[in-house]
C-alpha positions in Angstrom: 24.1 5.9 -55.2 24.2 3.8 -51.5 27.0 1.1 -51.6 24.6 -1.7 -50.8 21.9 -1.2 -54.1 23.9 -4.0 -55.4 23.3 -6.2 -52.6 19.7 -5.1 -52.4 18.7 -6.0 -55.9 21.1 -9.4 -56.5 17.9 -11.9 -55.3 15.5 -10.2 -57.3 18.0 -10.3 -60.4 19.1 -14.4 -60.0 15.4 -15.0 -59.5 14.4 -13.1 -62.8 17.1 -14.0 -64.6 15.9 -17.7 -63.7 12.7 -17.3 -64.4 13.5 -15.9 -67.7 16.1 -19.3 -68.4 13.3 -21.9 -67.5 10.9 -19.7 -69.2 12.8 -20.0 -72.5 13.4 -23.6 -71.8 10.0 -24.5 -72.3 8.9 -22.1 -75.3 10.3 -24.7 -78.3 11.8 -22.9 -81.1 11.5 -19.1 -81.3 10.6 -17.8 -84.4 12.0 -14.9 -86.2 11.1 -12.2 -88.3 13.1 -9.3 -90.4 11.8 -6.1 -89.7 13.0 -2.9 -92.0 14.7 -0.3 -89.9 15.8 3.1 -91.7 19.6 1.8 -91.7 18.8 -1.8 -93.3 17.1 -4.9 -91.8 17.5 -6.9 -88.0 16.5 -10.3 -87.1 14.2 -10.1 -83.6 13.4 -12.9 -81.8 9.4 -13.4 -81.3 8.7 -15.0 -78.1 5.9 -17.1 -77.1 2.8 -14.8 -74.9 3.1 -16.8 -71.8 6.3 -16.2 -71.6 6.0 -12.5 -71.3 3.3 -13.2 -69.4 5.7 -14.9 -66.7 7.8 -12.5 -67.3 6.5 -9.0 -66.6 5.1 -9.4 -63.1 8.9 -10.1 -62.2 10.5 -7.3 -64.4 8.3 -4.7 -63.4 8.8 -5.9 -59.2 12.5 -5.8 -60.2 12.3 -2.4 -61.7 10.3 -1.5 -58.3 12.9 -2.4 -56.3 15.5 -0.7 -58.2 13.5 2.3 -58.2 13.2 2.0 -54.1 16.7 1.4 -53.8 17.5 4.7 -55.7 15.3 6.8 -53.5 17.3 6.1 -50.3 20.7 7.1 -52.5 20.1 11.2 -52.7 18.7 10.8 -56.2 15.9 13.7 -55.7 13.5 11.7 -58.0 12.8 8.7 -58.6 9.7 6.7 -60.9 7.4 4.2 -60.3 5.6 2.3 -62.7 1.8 0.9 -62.4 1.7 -1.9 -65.2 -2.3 -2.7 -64.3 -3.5 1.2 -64.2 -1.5 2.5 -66.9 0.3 5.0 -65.0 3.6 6.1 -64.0 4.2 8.0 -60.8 6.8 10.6 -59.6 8.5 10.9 -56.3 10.2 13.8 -55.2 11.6 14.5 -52.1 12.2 17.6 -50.6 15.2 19.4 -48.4 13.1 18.6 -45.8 12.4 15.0 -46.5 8.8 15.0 -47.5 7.7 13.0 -50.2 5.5 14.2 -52.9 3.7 12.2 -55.6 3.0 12.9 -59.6 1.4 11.1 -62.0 1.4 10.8 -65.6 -0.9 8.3 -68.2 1.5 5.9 -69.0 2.3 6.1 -73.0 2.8 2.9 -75.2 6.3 2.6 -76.1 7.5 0.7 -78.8 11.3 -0.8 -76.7 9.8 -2.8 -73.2 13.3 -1.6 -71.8 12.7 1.8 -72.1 14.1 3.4 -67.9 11.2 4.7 -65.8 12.5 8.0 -65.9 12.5 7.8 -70.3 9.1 6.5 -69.9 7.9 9.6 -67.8 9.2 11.9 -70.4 8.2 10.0 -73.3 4.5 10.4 -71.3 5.3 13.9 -71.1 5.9 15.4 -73.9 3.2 12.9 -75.9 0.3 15.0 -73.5 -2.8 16.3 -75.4 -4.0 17.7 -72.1 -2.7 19.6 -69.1 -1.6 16.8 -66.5 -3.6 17.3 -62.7 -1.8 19.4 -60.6 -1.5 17.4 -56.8 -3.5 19.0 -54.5 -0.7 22.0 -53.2 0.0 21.6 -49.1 -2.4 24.5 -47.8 0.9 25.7 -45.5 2.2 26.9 -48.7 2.3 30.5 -50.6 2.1 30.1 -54.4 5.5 30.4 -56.1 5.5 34.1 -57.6 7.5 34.1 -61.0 8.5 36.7 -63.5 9.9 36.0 -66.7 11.9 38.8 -68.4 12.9 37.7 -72.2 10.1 35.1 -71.9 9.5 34.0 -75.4 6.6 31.7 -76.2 7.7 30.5 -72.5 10.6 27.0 -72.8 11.8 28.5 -68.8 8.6 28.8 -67.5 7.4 25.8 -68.9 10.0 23.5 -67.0 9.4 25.6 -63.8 5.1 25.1 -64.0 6.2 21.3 -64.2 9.1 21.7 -61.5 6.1 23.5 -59.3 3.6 20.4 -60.1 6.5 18.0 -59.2 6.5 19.7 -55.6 3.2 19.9 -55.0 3.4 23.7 -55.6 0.8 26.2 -57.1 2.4 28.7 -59.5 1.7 32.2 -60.1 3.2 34.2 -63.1 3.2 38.0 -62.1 5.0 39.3 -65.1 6.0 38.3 -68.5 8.4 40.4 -71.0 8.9 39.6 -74.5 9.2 41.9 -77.5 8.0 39.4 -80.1 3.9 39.9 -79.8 3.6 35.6 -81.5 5.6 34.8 -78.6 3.6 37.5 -76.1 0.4 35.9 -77.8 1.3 32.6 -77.4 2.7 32.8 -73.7 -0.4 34.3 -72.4 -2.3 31.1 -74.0 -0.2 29.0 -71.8 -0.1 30.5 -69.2 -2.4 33.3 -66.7 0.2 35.7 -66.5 -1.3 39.0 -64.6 0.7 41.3 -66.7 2.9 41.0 -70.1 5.2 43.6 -71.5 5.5 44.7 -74.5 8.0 47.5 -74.2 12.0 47.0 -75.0 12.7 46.1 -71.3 15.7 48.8 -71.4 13.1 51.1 -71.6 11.0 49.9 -68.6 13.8 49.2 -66.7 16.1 51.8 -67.2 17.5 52.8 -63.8 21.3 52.6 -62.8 22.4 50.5 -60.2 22.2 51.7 -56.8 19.6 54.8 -58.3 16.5 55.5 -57.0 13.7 53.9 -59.5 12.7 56.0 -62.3 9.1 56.6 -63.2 8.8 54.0 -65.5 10.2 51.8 -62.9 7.8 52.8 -60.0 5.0 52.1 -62.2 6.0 48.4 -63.1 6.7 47.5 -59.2 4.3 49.4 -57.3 1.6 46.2 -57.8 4.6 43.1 -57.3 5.5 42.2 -53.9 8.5 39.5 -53.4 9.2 37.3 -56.1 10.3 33.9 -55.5 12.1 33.3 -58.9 12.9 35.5 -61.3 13.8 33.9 -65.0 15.1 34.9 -68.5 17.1 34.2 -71.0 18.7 37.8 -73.1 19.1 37.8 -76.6 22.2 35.6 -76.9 22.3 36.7 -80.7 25.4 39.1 -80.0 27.5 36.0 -78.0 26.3 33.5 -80.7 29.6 31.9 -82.4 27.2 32.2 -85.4 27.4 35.9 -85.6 30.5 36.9 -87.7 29.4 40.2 -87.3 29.1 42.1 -84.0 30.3 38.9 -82.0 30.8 39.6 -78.0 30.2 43.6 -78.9 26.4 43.6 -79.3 25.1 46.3 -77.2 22.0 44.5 -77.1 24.5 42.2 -75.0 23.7 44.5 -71.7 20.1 43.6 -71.1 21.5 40.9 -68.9 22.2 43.7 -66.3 18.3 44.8 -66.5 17.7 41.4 -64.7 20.0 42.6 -61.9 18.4 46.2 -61.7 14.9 44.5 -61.5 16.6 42.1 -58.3 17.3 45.2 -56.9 13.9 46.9 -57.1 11.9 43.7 -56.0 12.7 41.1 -53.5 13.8 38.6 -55.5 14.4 35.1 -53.8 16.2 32.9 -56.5 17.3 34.1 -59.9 18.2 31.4 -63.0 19.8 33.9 -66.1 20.3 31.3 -69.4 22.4 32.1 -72.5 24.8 30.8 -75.1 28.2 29.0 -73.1 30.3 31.9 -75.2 28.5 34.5 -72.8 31.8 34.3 -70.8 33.8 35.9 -73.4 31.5 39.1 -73.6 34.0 42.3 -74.3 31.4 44.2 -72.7 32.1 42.4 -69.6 28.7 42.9 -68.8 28.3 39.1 -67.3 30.9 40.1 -64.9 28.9 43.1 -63.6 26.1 41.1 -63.7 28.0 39.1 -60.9 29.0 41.9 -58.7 25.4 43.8 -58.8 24.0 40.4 -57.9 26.8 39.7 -55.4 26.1 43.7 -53.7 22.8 42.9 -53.4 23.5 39.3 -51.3 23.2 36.6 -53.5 25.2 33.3 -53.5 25.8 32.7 -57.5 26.9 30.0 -59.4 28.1 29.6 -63.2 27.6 26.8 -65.3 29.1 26.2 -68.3 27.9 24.5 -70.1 25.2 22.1 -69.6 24.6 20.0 -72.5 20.5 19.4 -73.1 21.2 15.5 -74.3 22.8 14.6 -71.1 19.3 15.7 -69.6 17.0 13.6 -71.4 16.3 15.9 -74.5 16.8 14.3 -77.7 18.9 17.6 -78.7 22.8 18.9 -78.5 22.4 22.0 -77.1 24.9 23.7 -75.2 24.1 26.5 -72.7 25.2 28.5 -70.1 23.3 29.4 -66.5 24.0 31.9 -63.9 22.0 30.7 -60.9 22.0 32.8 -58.0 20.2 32.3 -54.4 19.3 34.2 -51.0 17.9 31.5 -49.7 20.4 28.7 -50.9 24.2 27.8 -51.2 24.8 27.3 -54.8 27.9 25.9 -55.6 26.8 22.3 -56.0 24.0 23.1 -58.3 25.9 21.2 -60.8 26.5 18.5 -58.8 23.0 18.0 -58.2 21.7 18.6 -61.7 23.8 15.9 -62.9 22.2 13.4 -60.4 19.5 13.7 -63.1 21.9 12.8 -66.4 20.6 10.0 -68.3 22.3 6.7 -69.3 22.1 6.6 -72.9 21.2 9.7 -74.8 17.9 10.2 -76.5 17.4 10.3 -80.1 15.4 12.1 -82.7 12.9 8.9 -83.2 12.8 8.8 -79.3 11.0 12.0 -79.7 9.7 11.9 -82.9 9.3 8.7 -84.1 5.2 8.6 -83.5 5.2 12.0 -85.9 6.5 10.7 -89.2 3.7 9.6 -90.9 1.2 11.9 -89.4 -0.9 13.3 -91.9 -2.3 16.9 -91.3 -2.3 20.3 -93.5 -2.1 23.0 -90.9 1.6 24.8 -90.4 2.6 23.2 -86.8 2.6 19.5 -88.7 3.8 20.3 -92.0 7.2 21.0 -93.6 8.1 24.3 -95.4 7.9 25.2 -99.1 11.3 24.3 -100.1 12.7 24.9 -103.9 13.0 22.1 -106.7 16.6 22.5 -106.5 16.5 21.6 -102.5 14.2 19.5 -103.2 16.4 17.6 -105.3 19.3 17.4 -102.8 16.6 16.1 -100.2 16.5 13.0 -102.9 20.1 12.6 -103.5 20.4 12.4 -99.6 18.0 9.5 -99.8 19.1 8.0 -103.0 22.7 7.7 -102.2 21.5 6.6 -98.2 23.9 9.9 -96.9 23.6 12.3 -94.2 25.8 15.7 -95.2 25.7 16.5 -98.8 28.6 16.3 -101.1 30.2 19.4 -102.2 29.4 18.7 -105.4 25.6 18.9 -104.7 25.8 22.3 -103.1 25.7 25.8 -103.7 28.7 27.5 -104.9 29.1 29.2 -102.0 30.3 25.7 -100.6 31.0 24.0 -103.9 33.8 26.7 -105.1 35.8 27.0 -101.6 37.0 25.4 -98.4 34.0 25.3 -96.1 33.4 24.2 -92.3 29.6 23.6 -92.1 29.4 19.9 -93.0 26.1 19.8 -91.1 24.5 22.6 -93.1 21.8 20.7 -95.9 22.4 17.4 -93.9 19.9 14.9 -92.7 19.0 14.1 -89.1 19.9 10.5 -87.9 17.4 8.7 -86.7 19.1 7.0 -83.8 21.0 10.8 -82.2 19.8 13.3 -80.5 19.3 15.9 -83.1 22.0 18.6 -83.3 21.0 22.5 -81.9 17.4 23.6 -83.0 18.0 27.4 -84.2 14.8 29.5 -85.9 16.7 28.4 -89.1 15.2 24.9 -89.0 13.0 25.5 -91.7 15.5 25.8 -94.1 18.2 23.5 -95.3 20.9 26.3 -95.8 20.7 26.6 -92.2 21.7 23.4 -90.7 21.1 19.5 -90.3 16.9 19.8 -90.8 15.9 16.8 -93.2 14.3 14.4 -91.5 16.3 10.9 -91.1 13.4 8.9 -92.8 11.0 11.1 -95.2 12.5 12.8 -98.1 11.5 16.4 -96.5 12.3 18.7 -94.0 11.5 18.6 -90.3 8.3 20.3 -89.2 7.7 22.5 -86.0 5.5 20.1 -84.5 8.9 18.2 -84.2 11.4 20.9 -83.6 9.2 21.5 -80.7 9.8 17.9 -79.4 13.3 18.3 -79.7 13.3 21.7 -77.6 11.0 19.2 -74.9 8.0 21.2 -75.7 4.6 18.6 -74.6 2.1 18.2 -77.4 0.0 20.1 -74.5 1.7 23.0 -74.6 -0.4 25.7 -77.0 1.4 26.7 -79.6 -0.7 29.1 -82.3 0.0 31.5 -85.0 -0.4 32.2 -88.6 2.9 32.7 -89.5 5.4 29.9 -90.0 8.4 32.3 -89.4 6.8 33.3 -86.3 7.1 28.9 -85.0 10.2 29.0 -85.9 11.2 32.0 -84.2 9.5 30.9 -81.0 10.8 27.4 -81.2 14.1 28.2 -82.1 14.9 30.8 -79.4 13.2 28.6 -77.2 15.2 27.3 -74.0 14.1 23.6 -73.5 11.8 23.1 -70.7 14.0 20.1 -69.1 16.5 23.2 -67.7 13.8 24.9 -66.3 12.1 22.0 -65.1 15.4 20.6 -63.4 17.0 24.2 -62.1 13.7 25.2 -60.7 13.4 21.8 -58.9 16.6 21.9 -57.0 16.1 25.7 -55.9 12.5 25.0 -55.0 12.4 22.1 -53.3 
């Protein structure tokens, strides 16, 4: 941030800050109310309408101001909020220095301090309908993307909105998944020209350096250069949760299929996500990763690990990205990511809060058969006002011996970000999935909040194993969104 935002903004705050003082002067008495909150009750002070009235016009200038001041600082975004339409706009300025513009329908929030940028996201994500795409610059190609290990589609998500946020058109030219719920439900997202269904070792399945097989001819005889190429390999076999082939998964390689497929297309930027204990793979095979990618003339970058909370999703979730560039010198993509971390981390009710009482009967917004005896330790949770379960009040399994999953059967807080979404959040055994004020479980329309999935964003099947499986695995949008961004623009 430039050394004189300070100096900018001091008149605008002594003149608010008077306002507000002569404002209160004049109001009499305030009255009070006591309002119940999920962790007892508050006093709030009601204030007179005119003074919000006098108020408001100075805030939102102030707020303005403090937004302008940002964009001359490096920040690569910045917000602008339009009390009389209703809207909130985005700016984002590219390497070049061109400005472009985004706009969201501005959604009601329940705290008048919310930030511009929370009030974007909040926006976001509360979305029954596409947002407009700005009308791309006719001097520029569409971005060509492939996806390999797509999912339902979390990367490609963020990078449709990264593309929107530039002023970009976005073409997918190949997805790859072989879950056919999350093949289904990428293709209803999104108007990807071709889909795979094969294991992608099989597809791909040239060495390095080889010429490309038959299999391989056929996928990239149609697919010219490719401006970003995504994906995120089963992480399954690096997962600290796997006590069983941990770092020696074979399934571990696939990440060097991404490389081989750099190799047979021109690729220009390549984003590779996974689990932070990638690194300690025994197979070694994120190092060759490196070294194909580093043959083939890339500049690439590490990071370990980004957390999603410090992002703006109301989730801990820890992950790893290998970023690598042609185009770009990568070794402050960190550095610029974090230009985006937010002040004060996002909670579950932040993204939630509108969904607790929502009354539906279809799978997306409804909790999971659960058994009387969970059912029971949903109510003890709420009876005795805790958030892990006693030993006492679980299986034997925990109840008999030492055990290090405090989480696991707990309850959500309300006022955190929640902890990692896995495809086990519709069970209790499988982690901290009650919700923090209703005696039940969370549902997927929620878990898909916490992964920054918009309510836009089509999510359908039959099959409530199938949501959670595409929700869990799921890599929130936000890294997509903000990766993509800074290699884009």
């Amino acid at each position: 941030m430039i050394d004189n935002i300070d100096q900018q903004l001091a008149p605008q705050q002594v003149q608010f800050d008077d306002l507000l003082t002569q404002a209160k002067s004049t109001a009499g008495p305030s009255k009070t109310s006591n309002t119940d909150e999920p962790n007892g009750s508050d006093e709030r002070t009601i204030t007179t309408p005119n003074i919000d009235q006098q108020i408001k016009p100075q805030q939102v200038k102030f707020v303005n101001l403090l937004i302008q001041a940002h964009s001359t600082s490096g920040v690569p975004e910045t917000f602008n909020i339009d009390e009389e339409n209703g809207t909130i706009t985005r700016t984002v300025t590219t390497r070049d220095g061109e400005k472009i513009q985004s706009m969201l329908p501005m959604a009601t929030v329940s705290s008048p301090t919310a930030s511009p940028c929370s009030l974007f996201d909040y926006s976001w994500l509360r979305l029954k309908d596409w947002p407009s795409i700005p009308t791309p610059a006719t001097d520029k190609d569409p971005i060509q993307l492939v996806d390999l290990f797509s999912g339902c589609g979390g990367l490609s998500m963020g990078i449709w909105e990264a593309c929107r946020a530039l002023g970009l058109s976005l073409d997918h030219v190949l997805a790859a998944d072989i879950d056919e719920e999350a093949r289904k439900n990428y293709a209803a997202n999104f108007a990807c020209k071709k889909i795979l269904e094969d294991p992608l070792d099989q597809v791909i399945n040239g060495d390095f350096n080889a010429p490309p097989t038959a299999s391989e001819e056929a996928l990239i005889q149609s697919i010219e250069q490719i401006d970003l190429l995504v994906g995120g390999p089963p992480c399954q076999g690096h997962s600290n949760l796997n006590n069983h082939t941990r770092h020696l998964d074979p399934k571990n390689e696939l990440i060097l299929r991404m490389a081989r497929f750099a190799q047979l297309v021109d690729v220009r930027h390549i984003i590779i996500e996974n689990v932070p204990t990638i690194v300690r793979d025994r197979t070694n095979a994120l190092q060759t990763t490196r070294e194909m990618l580093h043959h083939l003339g890339y500049n690439i970058q590490f990071i370990n690990a980004l957390n999603a909370s410090d992002y703006g999703v109301a989730q801990n979730r820890n992950r790893f990205f290998l970023v690598a560039s042609k185009d770009h010198d990568v070794h402050d993509i960190e550095k610029n990511i974090n230009l985006h971390k937010v002040d004060e981390a996002r909670t579950f009710m932040w993204a939630c809060g509108d969904l607790e009482n929502l009354e539906a009967d279809d799978i997306f917004n409804t909790q999971p058969d659960i058994s009387d005896v969970n059912k029971e330790r949903i109510r003890v949770l709420f009876e005795e006002n805790r958030y892990e379960l006693r030993d006492k009040d679980r299986p034997d399994c925990h109840k008999l011996k030492d055990h290090t999953y405090p989480s696991v059967y707990g309850r959500l807080r309300p006022d955190d970000p929640s902890p990692t979404i896995t495809r086990g959040f519709g069970g209790m055994g499988q982690g901290r999935y009650v919700h923090p004020t209703k005696e039940r479980m969370i549902t997927p329309h929620e878990a898909a909040r916490l992964q920054f999935f918009p309510d836009f964003f089509q999510f359908d099947t039959e099959y409530r194993k199938s949501y959670q499986n595409m929700i869990g695995n799921a890599v929130p949008s936000k890294f997509g969104y903000l990766l993509a961004l800074h290699l884009l623009r």
